[in-house]
PAKOLTOR-945330 format. One record per residue (C-alpha): x, y, z. Coordinates in steps of 0.001 Angstrom, whole numbers, padded with zeros to 6 digits. Example, Ala and Ser with C-alpha at 12.3 -4.5 7.8 and 13.67 -1.06 7.14 Angstrom:
BEGIN
        c1        c2        c3
    012300   -004500    007800
    013670   -001060    007140
END
This chain:
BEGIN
        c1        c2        c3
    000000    000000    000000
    002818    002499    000359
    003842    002147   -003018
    000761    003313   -004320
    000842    006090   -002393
    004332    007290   -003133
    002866    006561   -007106
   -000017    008519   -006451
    002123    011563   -004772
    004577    011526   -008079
    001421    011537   -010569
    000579    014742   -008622
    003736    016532   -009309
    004726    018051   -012416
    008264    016733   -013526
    010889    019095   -013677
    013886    018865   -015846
    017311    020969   -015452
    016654    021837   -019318
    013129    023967   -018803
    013417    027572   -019031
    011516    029649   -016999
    010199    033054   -019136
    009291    036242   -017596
    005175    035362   -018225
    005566    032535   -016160
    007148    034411   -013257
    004059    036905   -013501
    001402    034256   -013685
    003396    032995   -010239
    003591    036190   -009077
   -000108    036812   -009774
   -001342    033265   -008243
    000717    034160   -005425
   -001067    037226   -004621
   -004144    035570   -004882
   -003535    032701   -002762
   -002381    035432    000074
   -005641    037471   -000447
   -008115    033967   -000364
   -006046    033296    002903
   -006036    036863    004677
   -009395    036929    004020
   -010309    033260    005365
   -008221    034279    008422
   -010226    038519    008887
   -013557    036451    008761
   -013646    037201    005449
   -015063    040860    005538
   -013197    043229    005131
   -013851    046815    006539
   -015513    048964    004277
   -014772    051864    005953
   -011170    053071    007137
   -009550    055459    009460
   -006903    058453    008015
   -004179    056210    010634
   -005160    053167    008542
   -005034    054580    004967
   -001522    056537    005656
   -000789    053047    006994
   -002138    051599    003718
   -000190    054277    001445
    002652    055416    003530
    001890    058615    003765
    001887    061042    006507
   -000731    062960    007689
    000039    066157    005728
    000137    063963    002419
   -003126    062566    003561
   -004867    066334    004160
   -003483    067248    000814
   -004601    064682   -001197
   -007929    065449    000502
   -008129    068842   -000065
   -007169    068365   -003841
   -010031    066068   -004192
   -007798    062993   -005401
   -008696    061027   -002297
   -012274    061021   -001420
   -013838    061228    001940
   -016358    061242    004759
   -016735    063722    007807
   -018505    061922    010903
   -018712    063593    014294
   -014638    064836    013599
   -013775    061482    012253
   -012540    061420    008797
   -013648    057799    007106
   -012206    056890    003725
   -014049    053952    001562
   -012040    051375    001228
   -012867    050081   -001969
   -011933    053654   -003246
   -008705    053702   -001959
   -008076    050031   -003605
   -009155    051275   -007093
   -006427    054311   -005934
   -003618    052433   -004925
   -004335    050335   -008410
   -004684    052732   -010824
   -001390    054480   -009786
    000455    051636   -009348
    001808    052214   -012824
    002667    056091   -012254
    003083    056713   -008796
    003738    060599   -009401
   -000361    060517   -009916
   -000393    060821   -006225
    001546    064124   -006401
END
């Protein structure tokens, strides 16, 4: 019976050979399966919700920024925002589609 097994573990596994050549597509697939795999399990370990709404110590956290950047990028309108009893709350999802679509050209921030 432990012969089948070990068969059963090598049928699994894809064979590798010292001649394969590994391209820069397949280390961004990896990369990009990587990053999902850590999302599916940060979010299977938060409960799977995360907060919709965030803190200004939580997104300078996020963009590592300090709290000047943060009132600037608020006051220029590039980082939308909600007032609540003198708490500033920032939507998270916002701040995703943010940190995406600069990603490419940081200097958008500026």
């Amino acid at each position: 019976m432990g012969a089948t097994d070990n068969k059963r573990t090598d049928e699994r596994k894809p064979r590798l050979f010292r001649e394969q050549l590994v391209t820069v597509e397949d280390l961004i697939d990896f990369r990009e399966a990587l990053l999902n795999d850590l999302r599916k399990l940060i979010a299977a370990t938060s409960g799977g919700v995360a907060k919709k709404w965030l803190k200004s110590a939580e997104v300078q956290e996020m963009l590592r920024i300090s709290s000047g950047k943060l009132q600037y990028l608020r006051d220029s309108g590039v980082i939308p925002f909600t007032k609540l009893g003198g708490v500033t709350y920032y939507d998270s999802e916002e701040i995703d589609q943010l940190m995406k679509s600069t990603s490419s050209n940081p200097m958008k921030l500026v």
